[in-house]
C-alpha positions, 0 to 999 in steps of 0.5 A, spaced: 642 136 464 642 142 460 639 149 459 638 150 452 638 158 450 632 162 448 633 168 444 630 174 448 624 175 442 622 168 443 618 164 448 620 157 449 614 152 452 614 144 452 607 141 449 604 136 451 600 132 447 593 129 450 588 123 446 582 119 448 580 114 444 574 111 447 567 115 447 566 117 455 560 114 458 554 119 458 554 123 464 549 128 466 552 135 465 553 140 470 548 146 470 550 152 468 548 159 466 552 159 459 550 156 454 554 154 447 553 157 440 556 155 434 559 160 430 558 158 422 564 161 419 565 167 423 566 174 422 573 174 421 573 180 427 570 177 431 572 171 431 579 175 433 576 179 439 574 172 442 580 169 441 585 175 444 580 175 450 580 168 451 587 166 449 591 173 451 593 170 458 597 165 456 599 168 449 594 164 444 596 167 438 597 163 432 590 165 429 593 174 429 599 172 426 594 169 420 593 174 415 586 174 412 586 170 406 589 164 411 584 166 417 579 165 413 582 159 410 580 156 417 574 159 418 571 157 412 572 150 412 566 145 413 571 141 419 572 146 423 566 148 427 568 154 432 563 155 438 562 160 443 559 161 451 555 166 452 552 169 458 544 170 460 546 177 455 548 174 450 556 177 451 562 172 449 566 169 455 570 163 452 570 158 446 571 152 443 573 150 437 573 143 433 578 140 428 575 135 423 579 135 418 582 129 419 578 122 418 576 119 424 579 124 428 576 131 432 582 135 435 580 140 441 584 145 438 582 151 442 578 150 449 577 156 454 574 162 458 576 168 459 580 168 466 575 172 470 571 165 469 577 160 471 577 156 478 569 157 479 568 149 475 564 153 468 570 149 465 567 142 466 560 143 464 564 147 456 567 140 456 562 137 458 558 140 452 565 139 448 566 132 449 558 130 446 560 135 439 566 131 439 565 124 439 560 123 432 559 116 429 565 117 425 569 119 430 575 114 434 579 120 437 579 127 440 586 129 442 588 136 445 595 139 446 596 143 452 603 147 454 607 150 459 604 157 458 597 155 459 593 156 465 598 151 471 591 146 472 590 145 464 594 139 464 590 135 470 583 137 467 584 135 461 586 128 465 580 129 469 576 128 463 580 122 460 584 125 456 591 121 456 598 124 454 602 121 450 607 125 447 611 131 449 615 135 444 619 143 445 616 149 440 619 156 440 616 161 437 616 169 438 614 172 443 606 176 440 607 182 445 613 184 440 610 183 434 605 187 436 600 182 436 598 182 444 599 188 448 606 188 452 602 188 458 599 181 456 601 175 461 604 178 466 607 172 469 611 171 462 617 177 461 617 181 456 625 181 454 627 182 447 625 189 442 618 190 441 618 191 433 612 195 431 
């Protein structure tokens, strides 16, 4: 066994990636005070501000790197469908988006609610709600990938919901809290260790 070394303006995680390729059966869906709204080509802005809030404790990132000509490249195709749950008043606490850009497929590209909401069973009942936008007539796989920067029980809920693993593959990349992308202070439970380039 070896230990390969990060660069200290780098993060290095293991992905795991994850398929269903059988439509769940139909199952009532848990109550909740949420509901999910689709976001038709969202405000660039906005979009970002949903996605730091959800994604920002386990340094989602790869959307803030975007420049706006690729963002919107994204947010405007017609295969991406973006999502978002809203409280009673309406405020934003997490996100779901769906990648159909590739024929037969839906990839669960982003799923998440803002950590206050972790642990209190919400997610089951977004999943849920996900599963049933996924699986169209056309579709014969939804898939996701999950790392080991992403909140401990990520992998076993999505499991839970009969997703399978089925690879695991190495990615490193830099670290966003110093090109500015996140606050510094973001994800705590990850050091901080190289120059902060602003």
């Amino acid at each position: 066994m070896g230990l390969t070394p990060v660069a200290d303006d780098q993060l290095a995680t293991v992905v795991t990636a994850l398929e269903m390729v059988q439509r769940p059966r139909p199952r009532p869906l848990p109550a909740s005070p949420f509901r999910l709204v689709h976001w038709p080509a969202p405000d660039s802005e906005r979009y970002r501000i949903l996605f730091r809030r959800v994604g920002g404790p386990w340094l989602w990132y790869s959307r803030l790197a975007m420049d706006e000509e690729r963002l919107r490249a994204v947010l405007d195709d017609t295969g991406i469908e973006v999502y978002a749950a809203v409280d009673r008043a309406g405020i934003e606490i997490g996100m779901v988006e769906l990648d159909f850009r590739t024929e037969g497929n839906c990839g669960l590209a982003y799923f998440g609610l803002i950590p206050e909401l972790a642990g209190k069973g919400h997610g089951n009942w977004m999943m849920g709600h996900t599963l049933a936008l996924a699986w169209r007539k056309e579709v014969r796989r939804v898939w996701v990938h999950t790392c080991t920067l992403d909140h401990p029980a990520a992998l076993g809920f999505y499991r839970r919901h009969g997703f399978t693993p089925y690879k695991r593959t190495q990615e490193t990349f830099p670290d966003p809290r110093l090109l500015g992308l996140l606050p510094l202070e973001t994800a705590p439970q990850i050091p901080v260790l190289g120059p902060v380039r602003r």
